[in-house]
C-alpha positions in Angstrom: 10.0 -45.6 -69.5 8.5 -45.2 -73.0 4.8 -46.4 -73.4 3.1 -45.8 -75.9 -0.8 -45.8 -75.9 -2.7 -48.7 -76.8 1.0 -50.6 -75.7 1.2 -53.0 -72.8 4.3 -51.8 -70.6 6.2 -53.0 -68.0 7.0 -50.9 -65.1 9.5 -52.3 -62.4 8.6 -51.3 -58.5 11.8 -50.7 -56.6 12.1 -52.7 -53.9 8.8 -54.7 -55.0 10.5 -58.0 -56.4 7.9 -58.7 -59.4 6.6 -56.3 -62.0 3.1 -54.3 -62.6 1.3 -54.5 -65.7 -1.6 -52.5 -66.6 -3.0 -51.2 -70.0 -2.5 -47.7 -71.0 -5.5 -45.8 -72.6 -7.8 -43.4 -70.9 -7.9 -45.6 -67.9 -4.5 -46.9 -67.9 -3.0 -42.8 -68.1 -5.4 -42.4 -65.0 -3.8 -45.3 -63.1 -0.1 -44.4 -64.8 -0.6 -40.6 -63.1 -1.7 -42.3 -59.4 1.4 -45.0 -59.5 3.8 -42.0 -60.4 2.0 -40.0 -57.4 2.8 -43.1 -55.3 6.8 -43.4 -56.3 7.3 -40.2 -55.8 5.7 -40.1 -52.5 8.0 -43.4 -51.6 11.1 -41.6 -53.3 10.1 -38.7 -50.7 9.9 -40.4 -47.5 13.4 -42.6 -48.7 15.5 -39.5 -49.7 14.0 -36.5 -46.7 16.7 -35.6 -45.0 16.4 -36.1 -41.7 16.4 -33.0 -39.3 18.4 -33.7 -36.7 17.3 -31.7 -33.4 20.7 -29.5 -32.1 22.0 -29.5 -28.9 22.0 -25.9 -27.6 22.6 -26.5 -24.2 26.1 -24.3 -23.0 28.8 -27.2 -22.3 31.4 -26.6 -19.1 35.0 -28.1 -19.2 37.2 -28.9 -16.3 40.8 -27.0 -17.2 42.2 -28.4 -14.1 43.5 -31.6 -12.8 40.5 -32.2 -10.7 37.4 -30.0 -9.4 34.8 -30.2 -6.8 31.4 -30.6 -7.7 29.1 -29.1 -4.3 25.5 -29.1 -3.4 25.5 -25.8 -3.8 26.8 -22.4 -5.4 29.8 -21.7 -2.6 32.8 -23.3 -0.8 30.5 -24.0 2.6 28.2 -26.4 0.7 29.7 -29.8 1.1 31.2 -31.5 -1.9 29.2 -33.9 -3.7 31.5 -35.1 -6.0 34.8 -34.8 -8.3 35.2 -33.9 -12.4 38.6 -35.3 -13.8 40.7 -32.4 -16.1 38.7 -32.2 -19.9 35.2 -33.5 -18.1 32.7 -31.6 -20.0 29.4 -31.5 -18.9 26.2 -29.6 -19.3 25.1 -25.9 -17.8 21.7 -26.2 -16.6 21.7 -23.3 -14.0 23.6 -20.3 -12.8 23.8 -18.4 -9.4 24.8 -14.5 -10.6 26.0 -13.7 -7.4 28.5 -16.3 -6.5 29.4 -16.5 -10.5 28.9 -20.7 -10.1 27.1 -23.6 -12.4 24.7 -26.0 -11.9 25.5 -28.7 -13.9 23.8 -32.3 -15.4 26.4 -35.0 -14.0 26.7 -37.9 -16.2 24.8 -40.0 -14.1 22.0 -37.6 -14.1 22.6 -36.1 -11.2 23.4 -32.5 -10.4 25.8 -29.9 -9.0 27.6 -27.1 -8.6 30.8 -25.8 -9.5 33.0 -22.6 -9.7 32.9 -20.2 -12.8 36.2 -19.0 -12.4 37.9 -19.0 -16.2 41.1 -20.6 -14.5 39.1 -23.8 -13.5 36.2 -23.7 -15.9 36.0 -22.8 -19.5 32.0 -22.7 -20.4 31.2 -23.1 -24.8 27.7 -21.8 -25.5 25.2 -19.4 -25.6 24.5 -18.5 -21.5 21.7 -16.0 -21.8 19.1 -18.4 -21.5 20.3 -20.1 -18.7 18.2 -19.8 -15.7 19.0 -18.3 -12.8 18.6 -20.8 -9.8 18.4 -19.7 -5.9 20.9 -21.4 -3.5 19.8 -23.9 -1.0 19.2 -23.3 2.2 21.6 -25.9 3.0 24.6 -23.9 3.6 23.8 -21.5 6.5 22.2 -24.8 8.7 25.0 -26.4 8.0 27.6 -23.6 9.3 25.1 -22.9 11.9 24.5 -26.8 13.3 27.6 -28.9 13.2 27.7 -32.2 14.0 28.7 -33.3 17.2 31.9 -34.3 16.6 32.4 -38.7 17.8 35.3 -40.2 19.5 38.0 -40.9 16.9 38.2 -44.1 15.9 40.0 -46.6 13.8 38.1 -45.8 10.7 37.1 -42.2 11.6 38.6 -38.9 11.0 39.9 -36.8 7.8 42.8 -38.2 5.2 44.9 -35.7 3.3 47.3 -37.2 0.8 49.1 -35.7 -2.4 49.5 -37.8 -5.8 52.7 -36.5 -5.8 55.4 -33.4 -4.7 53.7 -30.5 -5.8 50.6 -31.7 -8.0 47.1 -32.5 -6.4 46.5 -32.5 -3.2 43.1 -34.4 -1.9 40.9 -35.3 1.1 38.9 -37.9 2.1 36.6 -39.1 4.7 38.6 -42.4 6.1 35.7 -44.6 5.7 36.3 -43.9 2.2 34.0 -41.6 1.4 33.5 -37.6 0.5 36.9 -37.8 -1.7 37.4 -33.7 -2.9 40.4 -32.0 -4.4 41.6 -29.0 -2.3 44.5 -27.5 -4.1 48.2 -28.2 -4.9 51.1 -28.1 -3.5 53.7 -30.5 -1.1 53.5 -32.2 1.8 50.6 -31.6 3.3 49.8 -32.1 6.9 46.2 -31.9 9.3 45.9 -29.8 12.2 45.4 -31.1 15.6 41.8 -30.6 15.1 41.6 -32.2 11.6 40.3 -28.6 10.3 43.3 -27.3 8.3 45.9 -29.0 5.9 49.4 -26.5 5.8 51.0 -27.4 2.9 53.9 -25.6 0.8 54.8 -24.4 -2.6 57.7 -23.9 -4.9 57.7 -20.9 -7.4 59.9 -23.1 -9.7 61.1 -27.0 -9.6 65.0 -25.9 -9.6 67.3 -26.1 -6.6 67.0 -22.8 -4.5 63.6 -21.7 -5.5 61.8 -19.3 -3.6 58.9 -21.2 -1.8 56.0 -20.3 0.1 53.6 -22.0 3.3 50.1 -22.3 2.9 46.8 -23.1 4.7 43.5 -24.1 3.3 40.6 -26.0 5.6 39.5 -29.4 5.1 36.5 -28.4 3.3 38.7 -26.7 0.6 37.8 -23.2 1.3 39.9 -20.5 2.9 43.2 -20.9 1.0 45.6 -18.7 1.9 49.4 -18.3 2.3 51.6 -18.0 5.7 54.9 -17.2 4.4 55.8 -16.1 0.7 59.0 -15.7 -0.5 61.2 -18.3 1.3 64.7 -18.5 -0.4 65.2 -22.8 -1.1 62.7 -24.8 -1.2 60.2 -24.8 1.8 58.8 -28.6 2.8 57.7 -30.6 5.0 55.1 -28.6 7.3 54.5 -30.0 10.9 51.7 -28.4 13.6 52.4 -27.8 17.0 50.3 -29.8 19.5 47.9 -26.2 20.0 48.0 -25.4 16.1 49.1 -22.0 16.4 52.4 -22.5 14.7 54.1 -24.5 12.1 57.6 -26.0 11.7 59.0 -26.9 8.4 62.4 -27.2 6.6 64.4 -25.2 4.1 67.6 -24.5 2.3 70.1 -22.8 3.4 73.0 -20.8 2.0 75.6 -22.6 0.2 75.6 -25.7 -1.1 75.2 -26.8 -4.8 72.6 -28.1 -7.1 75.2 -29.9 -9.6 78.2 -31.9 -9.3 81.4 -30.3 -8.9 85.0 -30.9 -10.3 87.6 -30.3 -7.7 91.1 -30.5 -7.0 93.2 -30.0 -3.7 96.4 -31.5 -2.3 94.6 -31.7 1.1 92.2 -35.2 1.8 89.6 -36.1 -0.4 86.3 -35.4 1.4 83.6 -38.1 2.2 81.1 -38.8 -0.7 83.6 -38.1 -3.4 84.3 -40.0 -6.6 86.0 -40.2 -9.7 89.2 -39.4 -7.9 92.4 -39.0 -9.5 96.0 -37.9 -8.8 96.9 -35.0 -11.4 100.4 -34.1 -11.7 101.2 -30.7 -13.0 103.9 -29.1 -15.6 105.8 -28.2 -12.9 105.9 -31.4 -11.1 102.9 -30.8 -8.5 100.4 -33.3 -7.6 96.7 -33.1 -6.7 93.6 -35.1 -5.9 90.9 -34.3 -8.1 87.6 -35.2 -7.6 84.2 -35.3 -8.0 81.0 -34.1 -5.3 77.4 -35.2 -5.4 74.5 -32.5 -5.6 74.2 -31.3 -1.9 72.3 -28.7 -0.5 72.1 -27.8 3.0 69.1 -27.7 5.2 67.3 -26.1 8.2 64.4 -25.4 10.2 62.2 -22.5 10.7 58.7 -22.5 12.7 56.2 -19.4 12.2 53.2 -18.5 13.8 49.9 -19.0 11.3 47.9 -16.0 12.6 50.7 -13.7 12.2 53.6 -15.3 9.9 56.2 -14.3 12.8 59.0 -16.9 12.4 62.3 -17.8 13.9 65.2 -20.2 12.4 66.3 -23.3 15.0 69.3 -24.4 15.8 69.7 -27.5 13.8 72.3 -29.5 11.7 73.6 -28.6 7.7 71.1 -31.5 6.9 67.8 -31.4 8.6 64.5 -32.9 7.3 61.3 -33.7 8.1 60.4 -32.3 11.5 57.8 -34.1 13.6 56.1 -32.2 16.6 55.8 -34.3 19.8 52.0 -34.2 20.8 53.0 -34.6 23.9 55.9 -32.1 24.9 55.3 -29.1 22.8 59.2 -28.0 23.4 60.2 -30.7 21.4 61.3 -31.4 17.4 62.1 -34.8 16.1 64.0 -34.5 12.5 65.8 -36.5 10.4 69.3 -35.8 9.9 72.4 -36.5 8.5 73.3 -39.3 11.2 70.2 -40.4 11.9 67.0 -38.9 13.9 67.9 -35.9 16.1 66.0 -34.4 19.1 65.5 -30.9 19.4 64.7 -28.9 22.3 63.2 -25.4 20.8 62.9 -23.8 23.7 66.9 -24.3 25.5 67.9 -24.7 21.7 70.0 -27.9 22.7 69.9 -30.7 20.2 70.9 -34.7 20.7 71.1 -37.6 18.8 68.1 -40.4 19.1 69.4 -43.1 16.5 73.3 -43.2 15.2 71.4 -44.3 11.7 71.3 -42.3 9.0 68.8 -45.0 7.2 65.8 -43.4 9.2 63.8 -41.3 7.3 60.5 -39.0 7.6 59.8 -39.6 11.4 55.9 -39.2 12.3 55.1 -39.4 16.4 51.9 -41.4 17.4 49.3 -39.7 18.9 50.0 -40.2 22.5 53.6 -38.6 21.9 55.0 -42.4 22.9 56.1 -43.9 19.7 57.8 -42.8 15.9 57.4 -44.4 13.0 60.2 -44.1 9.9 60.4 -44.7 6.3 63.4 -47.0 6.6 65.9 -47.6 3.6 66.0 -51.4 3.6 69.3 -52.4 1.7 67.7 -51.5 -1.9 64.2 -50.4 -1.0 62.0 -48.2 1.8 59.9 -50.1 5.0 58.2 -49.0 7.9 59.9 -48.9 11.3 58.4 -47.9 14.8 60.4 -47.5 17.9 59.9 -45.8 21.3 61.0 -41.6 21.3 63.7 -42.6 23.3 65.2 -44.4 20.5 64.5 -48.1 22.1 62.1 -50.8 21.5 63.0 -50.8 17.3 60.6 -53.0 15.2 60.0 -53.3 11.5 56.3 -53.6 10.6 56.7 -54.2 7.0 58.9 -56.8 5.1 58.1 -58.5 1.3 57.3 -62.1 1.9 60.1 -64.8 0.8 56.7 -66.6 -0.6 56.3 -63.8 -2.8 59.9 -63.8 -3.8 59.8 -67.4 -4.3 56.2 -66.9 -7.2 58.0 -64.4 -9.2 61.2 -66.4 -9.5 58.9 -69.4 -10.7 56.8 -67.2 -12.8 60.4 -66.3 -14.3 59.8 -63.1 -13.3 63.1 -60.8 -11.5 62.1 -60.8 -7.6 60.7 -57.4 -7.0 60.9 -55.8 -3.3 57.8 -54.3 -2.2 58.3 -50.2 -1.3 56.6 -49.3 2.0 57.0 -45.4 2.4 54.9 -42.3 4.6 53.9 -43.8 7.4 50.8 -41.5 9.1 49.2 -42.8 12.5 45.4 -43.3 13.1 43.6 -40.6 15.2 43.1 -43.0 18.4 47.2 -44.8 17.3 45.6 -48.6 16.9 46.6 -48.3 12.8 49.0 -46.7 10.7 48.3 -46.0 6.7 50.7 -45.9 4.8 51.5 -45.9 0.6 53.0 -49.0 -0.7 53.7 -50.5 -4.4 53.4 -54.3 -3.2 50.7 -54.6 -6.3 52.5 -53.1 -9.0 51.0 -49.4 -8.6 51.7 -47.2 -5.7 48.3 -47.3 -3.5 47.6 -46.4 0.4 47.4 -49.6 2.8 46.8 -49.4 6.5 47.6 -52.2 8.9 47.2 -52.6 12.9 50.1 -50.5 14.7 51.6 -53.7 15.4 52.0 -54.6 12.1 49.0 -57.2 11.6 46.3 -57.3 9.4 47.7 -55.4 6.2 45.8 -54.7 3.3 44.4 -51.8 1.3 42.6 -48.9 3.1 39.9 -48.3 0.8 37.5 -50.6 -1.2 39.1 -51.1 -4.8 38.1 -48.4 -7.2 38.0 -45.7 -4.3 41.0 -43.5 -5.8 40.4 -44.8 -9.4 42.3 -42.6 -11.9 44.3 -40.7 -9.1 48.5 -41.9 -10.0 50.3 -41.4 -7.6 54.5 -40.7 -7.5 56.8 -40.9 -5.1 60.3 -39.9 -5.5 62.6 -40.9 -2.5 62.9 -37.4 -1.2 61.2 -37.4 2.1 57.8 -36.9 0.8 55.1 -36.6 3.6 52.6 -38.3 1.3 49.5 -38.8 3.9 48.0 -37.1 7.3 45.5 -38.2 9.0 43.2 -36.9 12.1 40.4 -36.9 13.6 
């Protein structure tokens, strides 16, 4: 702007829509200094930046595929609820003497977690956080347990693993209290519902060294039974006192790829790609091709003191099951179908001629099994009586539901039914299915009636599970 004295000017307001004249002069240079006063003020309060207040508060991340959050700063609080792998949430507290964190949930509520660098990575200044004491909680809790109820349909513990050697969880079978406890495969409750056994490979390949492990239900106490297993430990099962577990293993021999062979003798059962070679010099030969195989047997050891002794058992035995009823007896799956086991007179006989049954599981009472069935093309749920009588097949996809897809123009899909587990007092039996597109667990009447999910949708939200045809215990569950 360029007034002159004595000139009338026009000044234009930004922001004000119209203009302001005045007269310069003695006055007007009065009035011109106040207006500039007043733009610059405006201009001020427009262009301030704005101080933005920092968040200093230390941040904790979960570096594992799920964590516990507890009422308090140690495994005997109980667990309050679960962070998901790259949760990050805010320190508000520390306990120096159990090296834990009390955190700000994102709901606003708080917890506790562990500190240790292989579970937790905390960002941020720490000296200021205060030191908070630990809740009485804990020692009335280990001091005054609950009378324990008579089991129920819907009482006791679940155990269940998302898949063969990832996480491994627990949950109340109302559907509440879910908690992460560790990893590993297979795992299995204790008579008492106390302790889950479990196993671990060191390495996914065939032959691996392996190990058994315990942990109690509360995920504390972790600690292994037998390390160093040459092939592939799995499959844990408690004996009816829970002083010793019985598992499978590999044995020496067998082969992790296929093999190329040639003979002049018989072609051995399972072969393929068979072909007569003749030689230069006018010999023949078969020459064919064998399947992965590996050969498998059974071990039990003693949990307080890792004593163990192999069994007498076949090249191929899975799964053991440990009658509740008859502690001198083994039920296991094997190559021709489900084979008794005495353990004590080390006699063995056959209790089905088929080799469809799979990952046998005995009913409380010790009076029925249940299988995981190879239907034709896909798995279902069997139960017969321990003699081997009284066969029946709970599970079976609808026609109806055939029928919708083909008229949807969809290709019929079978529903999978798979790790069948029974209920504490036998009424139920859970079990994991993939009838709605995901694999989920469903429980229905022992009978087969009534089945549907176990737990309210949303329950086990985020939690995939996998199951890979290979005799997976995937579920336990006891009082």
């Amino acid at each position: 702007m360029s007034g002159v004295e004595g000139q009338e000017s026009d000044i234009k307001v930004p922001g004000s829509g119209g203009r302001l004249r005045f007269w310069s002069g003695i006055y007007g240079v009065g009035l011109r200094v106040l207006f500039f006063g007043l733009c610059l003020g405006l201009m001020g309060a427009i262009f301030t930046p704005v101080v933005i207040a920092q968040n200093n508060t230390p941040r904790l991340t979960v570096m594992v595929e799920a964590l516990n959050v507890r009422s308090g700063p140690g495994l005997s609080y109980p667990v309050t609820g679960l962070l998901k792998q790259d949760d990050a949430v805010d320190v508000i507290g520390q306990h120096p003497a159990s090296g834990w964190w009390q955190i700000q949930l994102p709901d606003g509520g708080e917890g506790w977690v562990t500190g240790v660098s292989t579970y937790a990575r905390v960002s941020g200044d720490t000296a200021n956080v205060p030191e908070v004491a630990a809740p009485l909680a804990a020692a009335v809790m280990e001091t005054t347990p609950a009378a324990p109820l008579p089991p129920g349909p819907g009482d006791g513990t679940i155990v269940f693993q998302a898949s063969s050697g990832g996480p491994i969880y627990a949950i109340d079978a109302a559907g509440s209290n879910l908690r992460y406890l560790t990893t590993g495969l297979d795992p299995a409750l204790s008579p008492d519902g106390r302790w889950v056994a479990f196993t671990r490979w060191d390495s996914p390949g065939f032959g691996a060294l392996g190990s058994v492990w315990v942990i109690k239900v509360d995920g504390s106490g972790e600690r292994p039974i037998l390390s160093g297993i040459a092939g592939n430990p799995k499959s844990p099962t408690w004996s009816p006192d829970g002083r010793q577990l019985a598992f499978n293993m590999q044995l020496a021999g067998g082969h992790g790829e296929e093999l190329r062979l040639c003979g002049k003798s018989s072609v051995p059962a399972g072969a393929y790609d068979i072909k007569w070679i003749v030689s230069d010099d006018g010999r023949g030969s078969f020459c064919y091709t064998l399947p992965p195989e590996s050969f498998w047997g059974l071990r039990v050891v003693d949990v307080t003191t890792g004593a163990f002794r192999d069994l007498p058992h076949d090249a191929h035995a899975f799964s053991p099951a440990w009658d509740p009823a008859n502690d001198w007896r083994l039920v296991f799956d094997s190559e021709r179908g489900l084979t008794s086991l005495d353990i004590n007179q080390g006699t063995a006989w056959p209790l089905t001629a088929d080799a469809l049954d799979h990952s046998p599981v005995f009913s409380p009472d010790g009076q029925r099994l249940a299988v995981t069935y190879l239907q034709h093309n896909h798995w279902d749920i069997h139960v017969l009586n321990t003699d081997g009588s009284g066969r029946i097949r709970l599970t079976e996809t609808p026609l109806i539901s055939i029928v919708e897809q083909r008229l949807r123009g969809e290709e019929p899909r079978i529903w999978n039914n798979v790790s069948a587990t029974w209920s504490p007092d036998g009424s139920q039996i859970a079990f994991l299915s993939d009838r709605s597109g995901q694999w989920d667990i469903w429980v229905m009447n022992a009978d087969g009636s009534n089945q549907r999910p176990l737990f309210p949708a949303g329950t086990l939200a985020g939690i995939d599970f996998q199951y890979n045809d290979v005799d997976e215990r995937m579920i336990s569950w006891e009082r």
